[in-house]
N, C-alpha and C positions, 0 to 999 in steps of 0.2 A: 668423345671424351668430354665429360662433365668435369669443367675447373676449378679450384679450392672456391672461387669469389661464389659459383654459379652456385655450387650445392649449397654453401652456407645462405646464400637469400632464398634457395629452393625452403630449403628448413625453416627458417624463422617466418618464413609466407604461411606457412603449411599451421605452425606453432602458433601465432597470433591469432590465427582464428580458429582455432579451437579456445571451447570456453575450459580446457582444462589450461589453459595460459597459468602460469604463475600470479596467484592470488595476490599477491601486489605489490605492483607495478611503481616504484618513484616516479613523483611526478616531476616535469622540469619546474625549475626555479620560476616563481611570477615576482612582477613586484607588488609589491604592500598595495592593497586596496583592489585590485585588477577583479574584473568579473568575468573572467575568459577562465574555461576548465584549463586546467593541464593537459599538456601535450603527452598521448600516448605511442606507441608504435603500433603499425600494421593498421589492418582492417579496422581496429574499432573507434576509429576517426572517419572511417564510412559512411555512416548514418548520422543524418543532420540534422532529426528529429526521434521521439519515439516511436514515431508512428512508421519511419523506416527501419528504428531499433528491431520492430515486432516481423518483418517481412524477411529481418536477417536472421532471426531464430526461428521463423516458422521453417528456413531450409533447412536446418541445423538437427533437430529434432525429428523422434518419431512423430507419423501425425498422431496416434493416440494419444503422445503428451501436451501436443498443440491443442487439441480438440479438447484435453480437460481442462489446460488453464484458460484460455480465448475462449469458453462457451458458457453459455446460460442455461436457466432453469426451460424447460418445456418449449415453448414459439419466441424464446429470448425476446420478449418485447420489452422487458425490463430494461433489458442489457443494451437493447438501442435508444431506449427512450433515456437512460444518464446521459448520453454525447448528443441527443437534439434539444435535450432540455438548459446544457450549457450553451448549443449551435444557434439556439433563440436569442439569450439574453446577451444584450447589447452593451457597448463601454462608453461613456461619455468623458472624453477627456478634458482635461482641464490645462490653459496655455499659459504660457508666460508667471509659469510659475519656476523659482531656484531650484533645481533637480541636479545641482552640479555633483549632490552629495546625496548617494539612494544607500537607504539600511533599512535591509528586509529581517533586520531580527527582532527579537520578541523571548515576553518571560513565557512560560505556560507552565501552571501547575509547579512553580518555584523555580523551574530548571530554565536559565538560559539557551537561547538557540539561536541558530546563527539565521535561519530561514522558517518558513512556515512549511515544511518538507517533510511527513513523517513515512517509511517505511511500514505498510501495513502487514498486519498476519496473513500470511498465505500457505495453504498446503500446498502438495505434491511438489515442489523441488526439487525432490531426487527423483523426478521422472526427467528433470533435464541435464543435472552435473549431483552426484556425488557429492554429499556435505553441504547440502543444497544452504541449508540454515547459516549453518556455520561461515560459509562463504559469504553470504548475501552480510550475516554482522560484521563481520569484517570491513567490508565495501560499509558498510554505516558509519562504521568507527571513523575509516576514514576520509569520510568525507563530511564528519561532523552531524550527521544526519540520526534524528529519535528513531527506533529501529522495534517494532512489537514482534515479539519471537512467539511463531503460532504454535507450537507443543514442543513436548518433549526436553532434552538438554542442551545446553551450550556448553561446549568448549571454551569458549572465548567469555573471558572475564564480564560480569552484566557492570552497572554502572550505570550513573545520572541520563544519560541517553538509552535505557533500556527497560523497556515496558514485558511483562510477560500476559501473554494472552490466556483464560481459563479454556481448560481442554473438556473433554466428553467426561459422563461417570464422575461429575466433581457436585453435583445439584443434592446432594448431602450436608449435614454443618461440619460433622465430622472431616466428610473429605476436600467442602470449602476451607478448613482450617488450617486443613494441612499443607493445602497446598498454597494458601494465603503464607502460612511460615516459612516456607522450603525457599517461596520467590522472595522476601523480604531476607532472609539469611542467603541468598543468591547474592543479594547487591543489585536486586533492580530496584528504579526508580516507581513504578505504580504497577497496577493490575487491569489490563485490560477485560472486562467479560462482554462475551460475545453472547448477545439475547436472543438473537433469529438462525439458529442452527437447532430448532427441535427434533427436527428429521432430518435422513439425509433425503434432498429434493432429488425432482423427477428432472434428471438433467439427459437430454435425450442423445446428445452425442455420445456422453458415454456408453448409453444403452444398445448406440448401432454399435460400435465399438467391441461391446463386450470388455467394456475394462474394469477391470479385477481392482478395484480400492485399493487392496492390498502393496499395487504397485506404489503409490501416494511414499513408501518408507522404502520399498527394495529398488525402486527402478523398472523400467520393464524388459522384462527379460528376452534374449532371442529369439528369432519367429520361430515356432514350432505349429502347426496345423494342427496337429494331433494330441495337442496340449488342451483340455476345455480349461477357460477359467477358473481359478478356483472359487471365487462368491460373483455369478454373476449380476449383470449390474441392476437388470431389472429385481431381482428381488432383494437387491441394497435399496430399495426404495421404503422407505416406513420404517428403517433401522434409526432409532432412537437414539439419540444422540446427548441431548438435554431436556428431555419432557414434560417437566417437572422444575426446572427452573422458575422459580419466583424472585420479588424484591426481597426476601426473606436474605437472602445470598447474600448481599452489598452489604447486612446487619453481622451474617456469619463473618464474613473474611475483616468487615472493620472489626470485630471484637478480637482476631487475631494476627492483629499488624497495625503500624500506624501506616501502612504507604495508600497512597492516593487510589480510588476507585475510579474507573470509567467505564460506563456500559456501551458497548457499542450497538447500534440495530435500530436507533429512536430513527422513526416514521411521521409521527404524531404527536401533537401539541401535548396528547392527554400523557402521554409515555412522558414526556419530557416534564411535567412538571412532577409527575409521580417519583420520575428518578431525582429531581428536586427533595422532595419532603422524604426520600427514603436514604439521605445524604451521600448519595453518588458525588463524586469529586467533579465526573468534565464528562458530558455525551458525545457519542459520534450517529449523527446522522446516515446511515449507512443503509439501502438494502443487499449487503452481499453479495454486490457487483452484480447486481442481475442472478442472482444463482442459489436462491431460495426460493419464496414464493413469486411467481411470473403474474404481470400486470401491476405491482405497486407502483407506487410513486416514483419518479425520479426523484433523485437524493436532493438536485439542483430549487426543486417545488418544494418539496419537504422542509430544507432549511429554514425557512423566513418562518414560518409559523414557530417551530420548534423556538427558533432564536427569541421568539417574542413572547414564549411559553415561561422560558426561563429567566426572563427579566435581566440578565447582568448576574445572576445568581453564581451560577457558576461557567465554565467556556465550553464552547459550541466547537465541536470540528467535525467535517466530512471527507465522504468518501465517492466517487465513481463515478468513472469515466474521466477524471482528471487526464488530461494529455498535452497541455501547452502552460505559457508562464499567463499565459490571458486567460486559460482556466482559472486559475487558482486566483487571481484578482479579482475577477468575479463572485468567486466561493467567499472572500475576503469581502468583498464588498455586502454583500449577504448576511453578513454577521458572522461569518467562520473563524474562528481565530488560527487555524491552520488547515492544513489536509493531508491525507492520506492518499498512498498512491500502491496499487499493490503488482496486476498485470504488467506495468512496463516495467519495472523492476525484474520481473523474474523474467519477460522478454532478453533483457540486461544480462543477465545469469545464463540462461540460452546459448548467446550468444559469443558471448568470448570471457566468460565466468565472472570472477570480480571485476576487474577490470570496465566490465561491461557497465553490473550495476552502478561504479563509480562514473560511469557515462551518462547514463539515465539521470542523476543526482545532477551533475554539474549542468547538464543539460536544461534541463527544468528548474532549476534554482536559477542562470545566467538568464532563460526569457522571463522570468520573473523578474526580473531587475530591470530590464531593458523595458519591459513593461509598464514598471513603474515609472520610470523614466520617461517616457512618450506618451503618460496617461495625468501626469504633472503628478505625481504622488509621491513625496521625500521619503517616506516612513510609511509601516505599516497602522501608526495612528492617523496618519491624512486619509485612510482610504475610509470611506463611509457609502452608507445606500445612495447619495446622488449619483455616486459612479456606476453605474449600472442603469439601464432600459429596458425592463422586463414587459410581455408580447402584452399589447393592448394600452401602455401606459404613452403619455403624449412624450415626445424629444425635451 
């Protein structure tokens, strides 16, 4: 016989890690100022990093939905070359400086933030929880965190922390207009457009796989053998996405909205001053985590030229392979005025639902402080290029 104590902790063991946990979670009481997350229950005080975040949802999941969000474009050499191109560059700290008091916030683009921490657009989702979107904004809201919503709609009210991303079939003025209207009468805060999604890439795990795109909105459904996919993945390849995108865009949607423009996908100095004179608001250095075109640049190399492209014009932010609080210092010291983070996030999601991404958030925003902290950096105005030792430059 099982007793009233035993089955009730059977339950709530069983309940905590599932990511359909109750979307959120009170946190306990901290006091003023503290840089320690809130204290959750169960399992999702497990993982002590993201990088064991990603080992707890890799159980969790089917592996076709692991295999789409964790992989890259063709021999992912892109995909490994963001984490050795951060794994290079060095921190030079600085001692005996007053750190008793670290503030990691920052304005960008008019809006207050408490961290340099943004939520990137990410599809498939709902290959790991159900309202994948909707959930993940939630966990942004609260945890204060800028939140880019990749298609489709939200339930959840948009607001000064919410960017909407440009989806497929929009590289018209007609349908940049409309959709530049829809997001401004939304309540978001700017427009993200994604520039390096012409096609859908040659991504080869999904192609052993056989996974149906499709699934990216239903989920994937029960094994059935006997089921072929319905669009298989090899000939989603060369499926046209945005082909036809120009700067012409950034002219369409500023003519029907005042909200702030940002291109995401700048590689090159030359892109970056172009998105300069064609009055884009803020770039993101980005190659799409590895999962476009395979062999470009790490995003980490990429940066300094871009930064230096743009003069101070307007703000620089990146993307990939972000995974510690001494990444993003880095990225910061580079001239990034923030970063994006997209994989561990949905890792986060995986794993014990919101709850989770509100782990990944505090997670990486609290080594970022402590960072600052033992790198002698008060603020995010003390960090500058001395702080950093990129491969071949003297100590």
């Amino acid at each position: 016989m099982i007793n009233r104590r035993q089955a009730l902790r059977s339950f709530f063991s069983f309940a905590v890690a599932s990511p359909l946990w109750p979307r959120l979670v009170p946190a306990a009481p901290q006091r003023k100022g503290t840089i320690y997350p809130p204290t959750y229950p169960g399992e999702v005080m497990g993982p002590v990093n993201l990088h064991e975040m990603e080992d707890v949802a890799k159980k969790k999941i089917h592996k076709m939905a692991y295999d789409f969000i964790a992989g890259g474009a063709e021999d992912e050499l892109t995909l490994r070359a963001n984490r050795e191109a951060l794994n290079r560059i060095q921190l030079r700290p600085r001692v005996m400086v007053d750190v008793s008091k670290l503030d990691p916030s920052l304005e960008l683009l008019g809006q207050k933030m408490e961290f340099p921490i943004i939520l990137a657009p990410t599809g498939g989702k709902n290959l790991v929880i159900p309202d994948g979107d909707e959930i993940a904004a939630e966990a942004a809201a609260a945890t204060k965190t800028l939140y880019v919503v990749a298609a489709g709609k939200l339930k959840t009210a948009a607001g000064p922390l919410l960017w909407w991303q440009n989806t497929t079939g929009q590289s018209t003025k007609a349908a940049a207009q409309g959709f530049a209207k829809r997001s401004q009468d939304a309540g978001c805060s700017a427009i993200c457009v994604t520039a390096d999604n012409q096609y859908q890439s040659n991504r080869e795990r999904n192609n052993r796989n056989k996974f149906d795109y499709g699934y990216m909105q239903t989920g994937i459904p029960e094994e059935n053998p006997h089921r072929p996919p319905l669009s298989p993945a090899v000939p989603a390849m060369l499926q046209p996405h945005t082909p036809n995108l120009t700067w012409a865009y950034v002219g369409w949607v500023k003519g029907a909205c005042s909200l702030p423009v940002i291109v995401k996908g700048i590689l090159t100095a030359e892109d970056a001053r172009l998105a300069v004179e064609h009055g884009v608001d803020a770039v993101i250095v980005s190659n799409h985590g590895g999962r476009q075109l395979d062999g470009v640049l790490p995003t980490m190399e990429a940066l300094p030229p871009v930064v230096e492209a743009v003069q101070g014009k307007i703000p620089v932010l990146v993307d990939g392979g972000i995974r510690r609080g001494t990444d993003i210092l880095k990225a910061l010291a580079l001239g990034a005025q923030a970063v994006l983070i997209g994989r561990p996030y949905v890792w986060g999601l995986a794993a014990f639902g919101q709850v989770g991404v509100r782990r990944v958030v505090e997670l990486l925003r609290a080594e970022l402080v402590l960072s600052m902290g033992l790198a002698g950096q008060p603020n995010l105005a003390s960090i500058d290029r001395r702080l950093v030792r990129l491969p071949g430059e003297k100590p």
